[in-house]
DOVEXBA-445759 format. One line per 4 residues: number of its first residue (from 1); for each residue x negated, y negated, z negated of N, C-alpha, C. Coordinates in Angstrom, 2 decimals, padded with zeros to 5 digits. Atoms other than C-alpha are relative to their C-alpha. Example, Ala and Ser with C-alpha at 12.3 -4.5 7.8 and 13.67 -1.06 7.14 Angstrom:
# DOVEXBA-445759
1) -000.89,001.19,000.00,-012.30,004.50,-007.80,-000.90,-001.20,000.00; 000.82,001.19,000.06,-013.67,001.06,-007.14,000.77,-001.09,-000.73
END
This chain:
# DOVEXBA-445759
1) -000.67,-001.09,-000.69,-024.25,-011.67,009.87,-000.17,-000.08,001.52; -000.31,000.02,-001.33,-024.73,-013.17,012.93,-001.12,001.16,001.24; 000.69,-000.86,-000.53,-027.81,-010.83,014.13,000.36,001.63,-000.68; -000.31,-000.96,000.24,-026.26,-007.77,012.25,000.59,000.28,001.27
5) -000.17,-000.86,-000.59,-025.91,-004.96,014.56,001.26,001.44,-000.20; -001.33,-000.92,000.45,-022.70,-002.55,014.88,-000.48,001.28,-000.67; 000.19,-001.27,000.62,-024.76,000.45,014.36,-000.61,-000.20,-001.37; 000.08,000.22,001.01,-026.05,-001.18,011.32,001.19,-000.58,-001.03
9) -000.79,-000.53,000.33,-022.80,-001.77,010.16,001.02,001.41,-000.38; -000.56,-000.85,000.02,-020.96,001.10,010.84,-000.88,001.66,-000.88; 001.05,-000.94,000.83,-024.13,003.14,008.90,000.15,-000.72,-001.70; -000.10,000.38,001.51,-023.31,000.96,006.02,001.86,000.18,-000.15
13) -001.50,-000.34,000.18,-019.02,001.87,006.14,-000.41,001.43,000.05; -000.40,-001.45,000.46,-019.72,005.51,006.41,-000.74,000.60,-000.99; 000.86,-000.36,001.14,-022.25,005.94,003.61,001.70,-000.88,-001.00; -000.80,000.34,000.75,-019.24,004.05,001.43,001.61,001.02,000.28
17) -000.90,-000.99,-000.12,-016.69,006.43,003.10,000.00,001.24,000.01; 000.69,-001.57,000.41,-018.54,009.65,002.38,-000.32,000.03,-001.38; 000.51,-000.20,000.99,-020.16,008.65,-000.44,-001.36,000.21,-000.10; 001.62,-000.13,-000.04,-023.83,009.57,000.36,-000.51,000.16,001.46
21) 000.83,-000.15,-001.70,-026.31,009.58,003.46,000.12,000.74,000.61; 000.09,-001.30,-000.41,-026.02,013.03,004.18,001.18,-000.06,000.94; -001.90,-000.02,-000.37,-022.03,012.58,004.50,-000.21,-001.10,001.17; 000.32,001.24,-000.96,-022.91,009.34,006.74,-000.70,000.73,001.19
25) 000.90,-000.48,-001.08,-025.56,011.05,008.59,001.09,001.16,001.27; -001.09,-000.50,-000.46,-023.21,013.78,009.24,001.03,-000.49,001.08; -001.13,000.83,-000.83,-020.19,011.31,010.51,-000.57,-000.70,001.38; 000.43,000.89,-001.26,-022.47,009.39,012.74,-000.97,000.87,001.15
29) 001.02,-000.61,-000.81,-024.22,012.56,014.18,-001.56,-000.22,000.13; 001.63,000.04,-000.27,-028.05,011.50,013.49,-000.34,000.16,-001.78; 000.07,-000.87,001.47,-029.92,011.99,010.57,-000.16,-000.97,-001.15; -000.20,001.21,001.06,-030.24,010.54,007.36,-000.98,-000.76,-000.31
33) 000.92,001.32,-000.03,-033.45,008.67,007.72,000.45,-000.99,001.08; -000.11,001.04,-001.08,-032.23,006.89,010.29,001.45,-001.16,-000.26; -001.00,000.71,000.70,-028.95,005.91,008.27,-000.62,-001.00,-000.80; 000.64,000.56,001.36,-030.98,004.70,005.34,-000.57,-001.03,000.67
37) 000.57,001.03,-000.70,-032.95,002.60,008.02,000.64,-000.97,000.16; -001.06,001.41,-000.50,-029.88,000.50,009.36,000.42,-000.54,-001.03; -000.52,000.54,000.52,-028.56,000.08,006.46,-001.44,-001.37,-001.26; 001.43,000.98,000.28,-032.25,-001.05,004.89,-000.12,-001.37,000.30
41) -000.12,001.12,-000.94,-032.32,-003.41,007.83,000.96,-001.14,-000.27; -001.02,000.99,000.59,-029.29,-004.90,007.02,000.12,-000.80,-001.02; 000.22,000.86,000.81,-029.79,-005.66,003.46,-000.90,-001.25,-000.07; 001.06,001.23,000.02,-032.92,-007.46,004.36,000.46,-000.95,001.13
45) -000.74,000.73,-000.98,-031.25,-009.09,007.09,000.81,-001.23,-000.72; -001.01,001.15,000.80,-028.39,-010.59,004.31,-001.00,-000.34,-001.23; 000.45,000.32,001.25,-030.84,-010.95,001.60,000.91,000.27,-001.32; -001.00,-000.23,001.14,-028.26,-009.30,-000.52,000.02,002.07,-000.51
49) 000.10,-001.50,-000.16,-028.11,-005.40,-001.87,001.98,000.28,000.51; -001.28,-000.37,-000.75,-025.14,-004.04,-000.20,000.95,001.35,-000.79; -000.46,-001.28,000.99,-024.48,-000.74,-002.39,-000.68,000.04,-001.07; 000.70,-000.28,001.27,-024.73,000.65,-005.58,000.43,001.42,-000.40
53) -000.22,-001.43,000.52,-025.24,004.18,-007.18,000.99,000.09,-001.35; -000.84,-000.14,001.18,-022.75,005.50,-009.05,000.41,001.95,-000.47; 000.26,-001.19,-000.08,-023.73,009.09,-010.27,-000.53,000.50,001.01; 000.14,-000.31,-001.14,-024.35,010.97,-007.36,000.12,-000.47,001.64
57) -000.66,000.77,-000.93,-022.62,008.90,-004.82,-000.07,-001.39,-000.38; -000.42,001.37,-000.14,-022.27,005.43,-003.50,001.07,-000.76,000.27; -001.38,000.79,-000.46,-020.01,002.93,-003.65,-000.43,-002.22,000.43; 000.45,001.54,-000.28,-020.03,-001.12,-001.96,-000.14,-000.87,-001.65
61) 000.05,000.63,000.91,-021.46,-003.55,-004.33,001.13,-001.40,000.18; -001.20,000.56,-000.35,-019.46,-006.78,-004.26,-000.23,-000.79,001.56; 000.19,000.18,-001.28,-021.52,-008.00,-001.01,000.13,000.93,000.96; -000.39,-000.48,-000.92,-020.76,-004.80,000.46,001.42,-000.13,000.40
65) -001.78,-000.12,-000.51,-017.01,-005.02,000.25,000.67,-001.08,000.53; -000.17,001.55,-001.41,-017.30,-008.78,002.21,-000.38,000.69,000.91; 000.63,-000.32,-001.14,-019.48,-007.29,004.48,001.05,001.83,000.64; -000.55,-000.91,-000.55,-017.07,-004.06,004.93,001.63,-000.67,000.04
69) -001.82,000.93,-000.83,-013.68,-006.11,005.38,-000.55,-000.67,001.28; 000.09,000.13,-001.00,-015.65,-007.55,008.05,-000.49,001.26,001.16; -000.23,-000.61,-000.56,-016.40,-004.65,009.57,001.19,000.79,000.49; -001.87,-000.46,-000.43,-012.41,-003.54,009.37,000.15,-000.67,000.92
73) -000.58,000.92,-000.99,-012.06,-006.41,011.29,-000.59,-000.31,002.00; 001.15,-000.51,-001.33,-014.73,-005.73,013.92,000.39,001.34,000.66; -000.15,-000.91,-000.84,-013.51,-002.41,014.58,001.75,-000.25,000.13; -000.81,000.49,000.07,-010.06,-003.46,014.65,000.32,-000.89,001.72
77) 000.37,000.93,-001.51,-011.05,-005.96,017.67,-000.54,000.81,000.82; 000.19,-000.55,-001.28,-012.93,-003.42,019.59,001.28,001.15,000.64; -000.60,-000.88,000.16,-009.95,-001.06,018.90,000.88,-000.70,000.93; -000.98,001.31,-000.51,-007.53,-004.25,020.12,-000.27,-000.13,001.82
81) 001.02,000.15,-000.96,-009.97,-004.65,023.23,000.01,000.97,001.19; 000.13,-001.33,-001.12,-009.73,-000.82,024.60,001.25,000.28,-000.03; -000.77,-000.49,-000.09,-006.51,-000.46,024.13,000.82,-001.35,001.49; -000.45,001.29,-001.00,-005.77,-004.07,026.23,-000.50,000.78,001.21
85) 000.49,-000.29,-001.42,-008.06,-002.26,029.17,000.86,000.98,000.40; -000.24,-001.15,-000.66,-006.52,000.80,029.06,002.00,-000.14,000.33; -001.47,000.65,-000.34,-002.93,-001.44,029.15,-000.18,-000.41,001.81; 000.35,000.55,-001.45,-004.40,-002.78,032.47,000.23,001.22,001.44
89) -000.20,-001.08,-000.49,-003.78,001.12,033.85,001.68,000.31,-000.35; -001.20,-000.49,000.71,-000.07,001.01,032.44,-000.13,000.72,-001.75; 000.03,-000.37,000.95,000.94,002.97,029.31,-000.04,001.64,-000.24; 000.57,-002.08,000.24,-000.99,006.63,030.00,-000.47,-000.67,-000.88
93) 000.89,-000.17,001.25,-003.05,005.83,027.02,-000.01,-001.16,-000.87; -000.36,000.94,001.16,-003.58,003.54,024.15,-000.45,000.96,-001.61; -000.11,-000.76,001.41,-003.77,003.95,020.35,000.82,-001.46,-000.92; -000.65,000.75,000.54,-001.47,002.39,017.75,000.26,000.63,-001.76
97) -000.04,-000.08,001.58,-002.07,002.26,013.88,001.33,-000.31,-000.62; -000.96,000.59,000.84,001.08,002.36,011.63,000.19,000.19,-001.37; 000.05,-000.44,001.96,001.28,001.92,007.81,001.29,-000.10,-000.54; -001.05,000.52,000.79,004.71,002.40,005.98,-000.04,000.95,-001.13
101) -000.50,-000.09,001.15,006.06,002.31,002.74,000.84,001.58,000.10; -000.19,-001.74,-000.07,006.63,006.23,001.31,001.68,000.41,000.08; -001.41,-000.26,-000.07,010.39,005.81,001.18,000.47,-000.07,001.80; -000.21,000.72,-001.99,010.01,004.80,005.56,-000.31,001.61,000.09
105) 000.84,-001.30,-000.73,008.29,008.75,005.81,001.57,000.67,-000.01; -000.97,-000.76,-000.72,011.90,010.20,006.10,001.19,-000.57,000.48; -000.62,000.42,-001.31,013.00,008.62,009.16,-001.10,000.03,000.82; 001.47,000.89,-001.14,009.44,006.91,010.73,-000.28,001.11,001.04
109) 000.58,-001.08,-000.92,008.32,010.30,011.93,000.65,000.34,001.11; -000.89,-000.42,-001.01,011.44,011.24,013.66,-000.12,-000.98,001.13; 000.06,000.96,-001.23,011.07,008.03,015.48,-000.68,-000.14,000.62; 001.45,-000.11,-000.09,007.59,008.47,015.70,-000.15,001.19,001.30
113) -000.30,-001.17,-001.07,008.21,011.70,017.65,000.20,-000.69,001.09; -000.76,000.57,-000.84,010.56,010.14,019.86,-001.16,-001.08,001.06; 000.82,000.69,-000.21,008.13,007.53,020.53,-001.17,000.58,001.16; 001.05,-000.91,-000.54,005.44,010.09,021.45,000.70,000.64,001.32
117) 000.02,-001.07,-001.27,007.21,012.11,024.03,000.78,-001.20,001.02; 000.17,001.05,-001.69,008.26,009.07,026.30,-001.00,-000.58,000.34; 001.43,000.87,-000.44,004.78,007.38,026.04,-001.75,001.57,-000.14; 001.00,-001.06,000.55,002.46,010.78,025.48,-001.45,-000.27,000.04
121) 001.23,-000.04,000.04,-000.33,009.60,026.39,-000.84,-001.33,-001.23; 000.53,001.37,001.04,-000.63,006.65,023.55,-000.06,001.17,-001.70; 000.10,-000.20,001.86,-001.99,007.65,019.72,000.62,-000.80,-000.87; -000.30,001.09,001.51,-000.38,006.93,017.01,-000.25,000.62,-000.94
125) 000.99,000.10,001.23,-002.40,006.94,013.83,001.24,-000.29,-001.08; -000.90,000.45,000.95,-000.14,006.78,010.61,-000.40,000.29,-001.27; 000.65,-000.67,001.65,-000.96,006.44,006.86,001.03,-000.57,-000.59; -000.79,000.25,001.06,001.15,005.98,003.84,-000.38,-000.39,-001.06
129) 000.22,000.34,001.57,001.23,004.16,000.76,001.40,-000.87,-000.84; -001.30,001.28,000.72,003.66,001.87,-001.64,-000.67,-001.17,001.18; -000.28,001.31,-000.56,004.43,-001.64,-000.57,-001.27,-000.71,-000.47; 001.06,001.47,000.43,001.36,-003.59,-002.16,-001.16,000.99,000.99
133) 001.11,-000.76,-000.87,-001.23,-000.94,-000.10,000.34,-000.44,001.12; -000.03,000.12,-001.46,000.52,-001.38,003.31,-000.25,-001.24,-000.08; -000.04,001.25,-000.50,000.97,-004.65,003.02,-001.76,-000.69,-000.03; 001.50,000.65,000.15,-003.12,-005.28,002.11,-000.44,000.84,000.83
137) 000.45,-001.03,-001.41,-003.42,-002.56,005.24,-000.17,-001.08,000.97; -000.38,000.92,-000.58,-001.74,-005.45,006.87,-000.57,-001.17,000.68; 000.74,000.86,000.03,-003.67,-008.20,006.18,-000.90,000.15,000.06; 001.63,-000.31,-000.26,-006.97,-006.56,006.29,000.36,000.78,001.57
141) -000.26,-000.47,-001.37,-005.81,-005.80,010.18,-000.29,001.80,-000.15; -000.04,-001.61,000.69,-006.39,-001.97,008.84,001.15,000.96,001.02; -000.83,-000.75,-000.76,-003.16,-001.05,010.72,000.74,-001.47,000.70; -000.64,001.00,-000.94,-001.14,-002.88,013.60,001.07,-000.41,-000.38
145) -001.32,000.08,000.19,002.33,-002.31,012.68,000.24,000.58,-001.94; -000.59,-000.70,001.33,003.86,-001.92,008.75,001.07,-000.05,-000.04; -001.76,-000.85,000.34,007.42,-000.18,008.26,000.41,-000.44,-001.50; -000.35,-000.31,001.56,008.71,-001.64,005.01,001.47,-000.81,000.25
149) -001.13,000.62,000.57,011.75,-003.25,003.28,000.11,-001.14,-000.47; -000.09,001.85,000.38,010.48,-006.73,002.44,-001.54,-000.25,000.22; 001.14,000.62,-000.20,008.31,-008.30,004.45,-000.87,-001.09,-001.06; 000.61,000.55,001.04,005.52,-009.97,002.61,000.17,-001.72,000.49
153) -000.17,001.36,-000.61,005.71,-013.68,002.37,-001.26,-001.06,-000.59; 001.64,000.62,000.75,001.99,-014.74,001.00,-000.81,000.00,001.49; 000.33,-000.67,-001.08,001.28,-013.97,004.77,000.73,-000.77,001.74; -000.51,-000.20,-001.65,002.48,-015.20,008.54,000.06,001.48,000.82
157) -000.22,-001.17,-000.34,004.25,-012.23,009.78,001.74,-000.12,000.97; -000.37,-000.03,-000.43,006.15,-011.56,012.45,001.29,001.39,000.15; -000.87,-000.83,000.66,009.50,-009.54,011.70,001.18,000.67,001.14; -001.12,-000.68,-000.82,011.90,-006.96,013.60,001.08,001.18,-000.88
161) -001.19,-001.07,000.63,015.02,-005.53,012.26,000.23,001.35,000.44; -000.51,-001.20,-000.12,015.35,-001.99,011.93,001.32,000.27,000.13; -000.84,-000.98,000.59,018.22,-000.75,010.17,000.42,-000.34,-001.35; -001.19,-000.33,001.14,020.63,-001.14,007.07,-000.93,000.98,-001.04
165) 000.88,-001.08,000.96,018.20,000.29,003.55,001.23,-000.16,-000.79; -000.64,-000.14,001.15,020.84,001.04,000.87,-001.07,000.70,-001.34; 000.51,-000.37,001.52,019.93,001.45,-002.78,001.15,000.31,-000.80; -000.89,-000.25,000.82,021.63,003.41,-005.17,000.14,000.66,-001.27
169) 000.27,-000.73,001.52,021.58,004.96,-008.95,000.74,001.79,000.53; -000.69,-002.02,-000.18,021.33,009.13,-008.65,-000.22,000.17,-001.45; -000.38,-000.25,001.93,022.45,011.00,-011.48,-000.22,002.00,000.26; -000.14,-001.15,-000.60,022.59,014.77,-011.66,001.29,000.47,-000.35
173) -001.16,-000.19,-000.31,025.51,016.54,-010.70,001.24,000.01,-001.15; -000.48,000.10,001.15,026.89,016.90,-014.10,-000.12,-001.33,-001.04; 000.30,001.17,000.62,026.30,013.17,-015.17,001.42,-000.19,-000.94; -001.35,000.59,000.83,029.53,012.06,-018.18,000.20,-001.25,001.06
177) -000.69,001.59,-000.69,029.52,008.77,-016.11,000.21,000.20,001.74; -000.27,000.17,-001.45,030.06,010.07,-012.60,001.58,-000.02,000.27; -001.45,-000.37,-000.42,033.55,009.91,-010.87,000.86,-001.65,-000.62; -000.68,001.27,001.08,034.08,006.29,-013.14,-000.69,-001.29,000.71
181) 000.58,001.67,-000.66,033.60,002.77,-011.59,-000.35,-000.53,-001.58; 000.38,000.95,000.97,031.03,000.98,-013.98,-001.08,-000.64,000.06; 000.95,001.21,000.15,029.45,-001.66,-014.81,-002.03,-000.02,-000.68; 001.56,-000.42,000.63,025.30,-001.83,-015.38,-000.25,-000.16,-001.26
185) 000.11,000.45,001.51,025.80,-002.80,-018.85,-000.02,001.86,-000.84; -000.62,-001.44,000.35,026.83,000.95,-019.15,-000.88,001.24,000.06; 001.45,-000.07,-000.55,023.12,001.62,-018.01,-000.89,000.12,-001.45; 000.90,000.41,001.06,021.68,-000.06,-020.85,-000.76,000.99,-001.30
189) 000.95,-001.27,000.51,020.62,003.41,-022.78,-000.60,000.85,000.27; 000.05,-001.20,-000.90,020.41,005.31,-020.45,-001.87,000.21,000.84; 001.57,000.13,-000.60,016.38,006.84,-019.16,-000.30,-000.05,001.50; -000.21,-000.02,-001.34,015.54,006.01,-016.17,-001.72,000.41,000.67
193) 001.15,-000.53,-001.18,012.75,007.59,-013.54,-000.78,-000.93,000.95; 000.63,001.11,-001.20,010.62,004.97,-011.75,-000.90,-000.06,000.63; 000.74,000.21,-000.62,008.35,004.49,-009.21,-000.95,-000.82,-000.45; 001.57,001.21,000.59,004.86,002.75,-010.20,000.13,-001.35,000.55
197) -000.11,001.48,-000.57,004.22,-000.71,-010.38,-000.86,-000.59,001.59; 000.57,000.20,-001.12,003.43,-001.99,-006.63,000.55,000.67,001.30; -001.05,-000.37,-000.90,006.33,000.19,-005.12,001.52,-001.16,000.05; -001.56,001.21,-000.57,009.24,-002.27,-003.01,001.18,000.85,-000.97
201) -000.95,000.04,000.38,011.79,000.09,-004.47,-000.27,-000.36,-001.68; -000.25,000.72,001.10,010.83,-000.37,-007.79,-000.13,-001.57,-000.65; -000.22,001.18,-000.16,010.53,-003.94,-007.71,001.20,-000.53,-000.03; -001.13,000.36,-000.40,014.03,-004.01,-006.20,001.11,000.35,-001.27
205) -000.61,-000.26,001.05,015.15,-002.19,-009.40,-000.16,-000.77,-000.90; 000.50,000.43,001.06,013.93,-003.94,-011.73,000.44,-002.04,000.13; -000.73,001.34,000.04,015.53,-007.42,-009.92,001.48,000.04,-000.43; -001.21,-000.71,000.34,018.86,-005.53,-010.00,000.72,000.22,-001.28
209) 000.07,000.05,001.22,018.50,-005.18,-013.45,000.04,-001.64,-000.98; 000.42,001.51,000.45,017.33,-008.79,-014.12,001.13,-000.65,-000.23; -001.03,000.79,-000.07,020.09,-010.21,-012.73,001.46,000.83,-000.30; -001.58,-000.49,001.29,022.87,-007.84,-014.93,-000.33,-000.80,-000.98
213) 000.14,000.69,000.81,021.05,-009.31,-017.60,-000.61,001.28,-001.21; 001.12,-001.43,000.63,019.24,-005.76,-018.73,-001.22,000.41,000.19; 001.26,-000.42,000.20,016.20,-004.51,-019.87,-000.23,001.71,000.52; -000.02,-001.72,000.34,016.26,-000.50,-018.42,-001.21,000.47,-000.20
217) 001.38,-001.13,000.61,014.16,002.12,-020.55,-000.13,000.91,000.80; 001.49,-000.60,-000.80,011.35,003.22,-018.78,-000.18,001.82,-000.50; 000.27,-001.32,000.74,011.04,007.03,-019.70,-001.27,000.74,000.98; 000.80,-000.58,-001.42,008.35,007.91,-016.61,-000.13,-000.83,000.85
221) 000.09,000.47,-001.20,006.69,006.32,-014.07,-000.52,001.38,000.84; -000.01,-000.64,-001.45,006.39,008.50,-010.96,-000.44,-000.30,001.52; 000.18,000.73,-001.18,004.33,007.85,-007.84,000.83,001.16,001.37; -000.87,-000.66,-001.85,006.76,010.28,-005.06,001.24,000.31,-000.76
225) -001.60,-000.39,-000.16,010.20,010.25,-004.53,000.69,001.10,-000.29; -000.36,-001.07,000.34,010.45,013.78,-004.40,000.09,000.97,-001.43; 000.14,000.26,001.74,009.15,014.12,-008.11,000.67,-000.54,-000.50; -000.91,000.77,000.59,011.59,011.73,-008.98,001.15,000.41,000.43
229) -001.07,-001.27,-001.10,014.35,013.82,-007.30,000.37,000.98,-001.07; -000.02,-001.88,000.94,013.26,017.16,-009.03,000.30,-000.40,-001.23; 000.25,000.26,001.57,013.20,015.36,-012.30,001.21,-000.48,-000.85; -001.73,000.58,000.64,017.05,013.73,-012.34,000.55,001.32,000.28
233) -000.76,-001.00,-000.24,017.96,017.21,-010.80,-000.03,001.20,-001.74; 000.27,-000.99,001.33,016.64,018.79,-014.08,000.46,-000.67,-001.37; -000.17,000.43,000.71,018.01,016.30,-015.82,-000.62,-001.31,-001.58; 001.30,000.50,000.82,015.13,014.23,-017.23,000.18,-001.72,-000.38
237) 000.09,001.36,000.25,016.71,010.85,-016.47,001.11,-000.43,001.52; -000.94,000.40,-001.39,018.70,008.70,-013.86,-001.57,-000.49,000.75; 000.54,000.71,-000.48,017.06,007.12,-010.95,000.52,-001.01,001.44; -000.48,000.24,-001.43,017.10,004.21,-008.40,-000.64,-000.52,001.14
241) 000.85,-000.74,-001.16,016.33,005.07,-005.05,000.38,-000.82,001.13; -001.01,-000.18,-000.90,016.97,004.74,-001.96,000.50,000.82,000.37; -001.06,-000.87,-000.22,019.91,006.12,-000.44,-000.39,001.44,001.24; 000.63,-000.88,-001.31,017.88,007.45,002.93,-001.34,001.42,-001.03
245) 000.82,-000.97,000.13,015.63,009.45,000.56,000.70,001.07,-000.75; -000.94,-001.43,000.86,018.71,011.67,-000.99,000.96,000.21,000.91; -001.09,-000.08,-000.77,020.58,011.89,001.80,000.56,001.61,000.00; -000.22,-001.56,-000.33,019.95,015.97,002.32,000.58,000.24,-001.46
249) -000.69,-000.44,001.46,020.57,016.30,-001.83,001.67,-000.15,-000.23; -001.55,-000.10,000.52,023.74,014.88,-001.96,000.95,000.38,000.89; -000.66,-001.45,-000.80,025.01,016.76,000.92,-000.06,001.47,-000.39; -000.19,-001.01,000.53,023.90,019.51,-000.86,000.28,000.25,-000.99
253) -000.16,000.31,001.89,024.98,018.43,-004.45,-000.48,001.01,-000.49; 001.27,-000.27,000.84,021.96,018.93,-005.56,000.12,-001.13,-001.15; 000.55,001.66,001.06,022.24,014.71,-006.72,001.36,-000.16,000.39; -001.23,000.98,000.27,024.97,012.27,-007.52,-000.60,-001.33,000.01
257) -000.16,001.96,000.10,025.73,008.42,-007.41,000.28,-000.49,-000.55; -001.50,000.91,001.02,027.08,006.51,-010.14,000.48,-001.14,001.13; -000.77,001.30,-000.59,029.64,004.11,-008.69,-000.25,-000.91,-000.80; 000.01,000.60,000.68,028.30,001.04,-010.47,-000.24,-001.19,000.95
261) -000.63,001.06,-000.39,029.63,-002.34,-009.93,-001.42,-000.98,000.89; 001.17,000.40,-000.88,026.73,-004.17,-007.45,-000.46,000.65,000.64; 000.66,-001.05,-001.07,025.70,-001.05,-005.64,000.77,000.99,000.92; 001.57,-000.24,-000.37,024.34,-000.23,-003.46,-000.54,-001.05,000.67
265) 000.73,001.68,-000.17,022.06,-003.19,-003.22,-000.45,000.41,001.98; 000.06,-000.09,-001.76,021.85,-003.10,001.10,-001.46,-000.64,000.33; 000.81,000.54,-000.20,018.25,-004.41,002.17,000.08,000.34,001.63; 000.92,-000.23,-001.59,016.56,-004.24,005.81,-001.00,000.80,-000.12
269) 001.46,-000.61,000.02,014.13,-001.83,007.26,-000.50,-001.25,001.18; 000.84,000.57,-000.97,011.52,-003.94,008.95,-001.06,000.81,000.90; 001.34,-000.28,-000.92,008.79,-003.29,012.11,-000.56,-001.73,-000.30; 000.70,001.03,000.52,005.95,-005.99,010.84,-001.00,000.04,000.71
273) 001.57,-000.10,-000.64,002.86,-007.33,012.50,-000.32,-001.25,-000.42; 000.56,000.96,000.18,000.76,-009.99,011.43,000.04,-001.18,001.31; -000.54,000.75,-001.24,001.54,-013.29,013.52,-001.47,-000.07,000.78; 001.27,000.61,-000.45,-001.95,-014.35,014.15,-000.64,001.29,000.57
277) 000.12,-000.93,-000.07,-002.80,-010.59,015.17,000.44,-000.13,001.46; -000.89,-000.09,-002.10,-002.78,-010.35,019.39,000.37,001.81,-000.20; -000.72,-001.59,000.10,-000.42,-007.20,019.69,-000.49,000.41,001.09; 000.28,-000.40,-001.53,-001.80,-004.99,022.60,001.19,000.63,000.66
281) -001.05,-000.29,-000.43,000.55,-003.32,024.87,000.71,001.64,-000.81; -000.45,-000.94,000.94,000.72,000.07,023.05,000.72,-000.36,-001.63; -000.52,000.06,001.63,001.61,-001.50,019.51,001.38,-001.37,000.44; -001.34,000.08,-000.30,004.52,-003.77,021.47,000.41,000.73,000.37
285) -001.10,-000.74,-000.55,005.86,-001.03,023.09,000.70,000.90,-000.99; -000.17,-000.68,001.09,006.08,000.58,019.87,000.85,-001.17,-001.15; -000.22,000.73,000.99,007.22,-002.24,018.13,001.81,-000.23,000.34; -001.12,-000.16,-000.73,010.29,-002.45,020.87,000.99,000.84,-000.20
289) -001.07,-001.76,000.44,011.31,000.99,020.42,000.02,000.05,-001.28; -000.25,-000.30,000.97,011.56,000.84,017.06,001.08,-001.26,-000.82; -000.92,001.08,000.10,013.49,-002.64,016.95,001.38,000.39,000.53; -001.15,-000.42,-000.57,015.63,-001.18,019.46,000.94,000.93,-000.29
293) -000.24,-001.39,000.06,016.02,002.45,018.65,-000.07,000.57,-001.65; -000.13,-000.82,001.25,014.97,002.83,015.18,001.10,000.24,-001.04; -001.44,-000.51,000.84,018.53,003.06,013.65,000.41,000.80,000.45; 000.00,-001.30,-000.47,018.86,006.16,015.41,-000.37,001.14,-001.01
297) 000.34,-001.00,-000.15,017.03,007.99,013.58,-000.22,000.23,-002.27; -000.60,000.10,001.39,018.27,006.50,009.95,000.77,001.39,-000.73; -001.05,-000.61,000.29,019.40,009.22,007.54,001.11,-000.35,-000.35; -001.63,000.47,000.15,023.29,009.26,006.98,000.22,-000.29,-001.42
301) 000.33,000.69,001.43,023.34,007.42,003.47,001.71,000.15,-000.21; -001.84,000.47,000.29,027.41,007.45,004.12,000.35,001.11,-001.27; -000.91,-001.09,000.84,028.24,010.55,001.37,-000.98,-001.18,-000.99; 000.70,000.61,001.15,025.44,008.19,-001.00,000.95,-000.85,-000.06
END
């Protein structure tokens, strides 16, 4: 790798992020013999094939997807690099990657806003996924900062308290067991709505459960919140959530809470950065304001 060339990299990541030369050629503005060249170059360079056809399109073979985690990590550092120079001018500009967990998207933004109009001239970049995606965002330096509810611990990571996450069982408004203090045993038939395996909240359910000493039936997995929402509102099943993502429903009893004996299980929101990861000045100043400020902008979980 050590005589590989960026533009022969970065001709072998956008043929795998398009899918074909054309799409590459396209992204990188030149044409597609000249893609096919670098990336040519390259293979004979590693003595290894780097892609493989798969129908119409390409995808990394298993030496491309070494050789494209190191390029995450290469652009990552020059990304790290321009944002340090353009710290050297104060904080007109900058850019700052953030990945959180899909239950963080109703608050992050608001803060996110906030964020933006005292620093305007800094980017912030934001993607979403469950808890096992950000957190391998994380570690593949992919993004600077991750927003979740349990930091990972397979990892050196450096941790800032948000905010107070409650968890709590919604029911729909007409549930037989609402209005009654009970116990999770009282659970035990009852269908429940869940988030896919590799989401923090369902994880958190499913310890919650452990330690009643119950098995709860599975009737649906569900990868968005809001689907899982529409689906207890129609009656399809209970579910448990967090409290910040029903906040507007049960102000509008749309949803309900069972009062049951252990809940609402209380967690932390975290701001996360990899320790070993040099933070530039745009992704501390962001990391500040959101240690500082981000319980501001918490929904009101108090009627959950």
């Amino acid at each position: 790798m050590r005589n590989a060339t960026l533009k022969q990299l970065r001709a072998l990541a956008a043929i795998v992020e398009t899918g074909t030369v054309t799409g590459a050629a396209r992204k990188l503005n030149v044409t597609p013999p000249a893609v096919t060249m670098q990336v040519q170059q390259l293979e004979e360079h590693l003595g290894l094939p780097l892609l493989d056809r798969a129908g119409d399109r390409f995808q990394p073979s298993a030496a491309g997807r070494e050789v494209l985690a190191a390029v995450s990590r290469i652009e990552a550092a020059m990304s790290d690099c321009g944002a340090a120079l353009d710290a050297m001018k104060g904080l007109r500009s900058g850019r700052v990657s953030v990945g959180l967990v899909s239950t963080a998207k109703y608050f992050v933004p608001s803060a996110l806003g906030a964020f933006a109009r005292l620093h305007p001239g800094i980017d912030v970049v934001l993607s979403v996924g469950n808890r096992e995606e950000i957190i391998a965002a994380l570690r593949g330096d992919a993004i600077d900062l991750a927003i979740t509810g349990r930091p990972p611990v397979d990892m050196e990571v450096d941790k800032y308290p948000i905010g107070e996450h409650p968890h709590v069982i919604i029911a729909p408004t007409d549930h037989p067991l609402l209005g009654r203090r009970i116990a999770p045993a009282a659970l035990a038939s009852a269908s429940f709505l869940v988030r896919e395996p590799g989401s923090g909240t369902r994880g958190l359910m499913e310890r919650f459960f452990q330690d009643a000493g119950i098995e709860p039936r599975i009737a649906m997995e569900i990868g968005s919140n809001e689907t899982i929402k529409q689906a207890v509102m129609a009656g399809l099943g209970l579910a448990f959530l967090s409290a910040h993502t029903i906040a507007a429903e049960i102000a509008d009893h749309r949803l309900a809470t069972l009062d049951v004996e252990g809940l609402p299980v209380v967690r932390q929101w975290f701001v996360v950065k990899r320790t070993a990861k040099r933070q530039t000045p745009p992704a501390a100043a962001l990391t500040e304001f959101l240690s500082r400020r981000g319980a501001e902008f918490l929904p009101d979980a108090g009627t959950a």
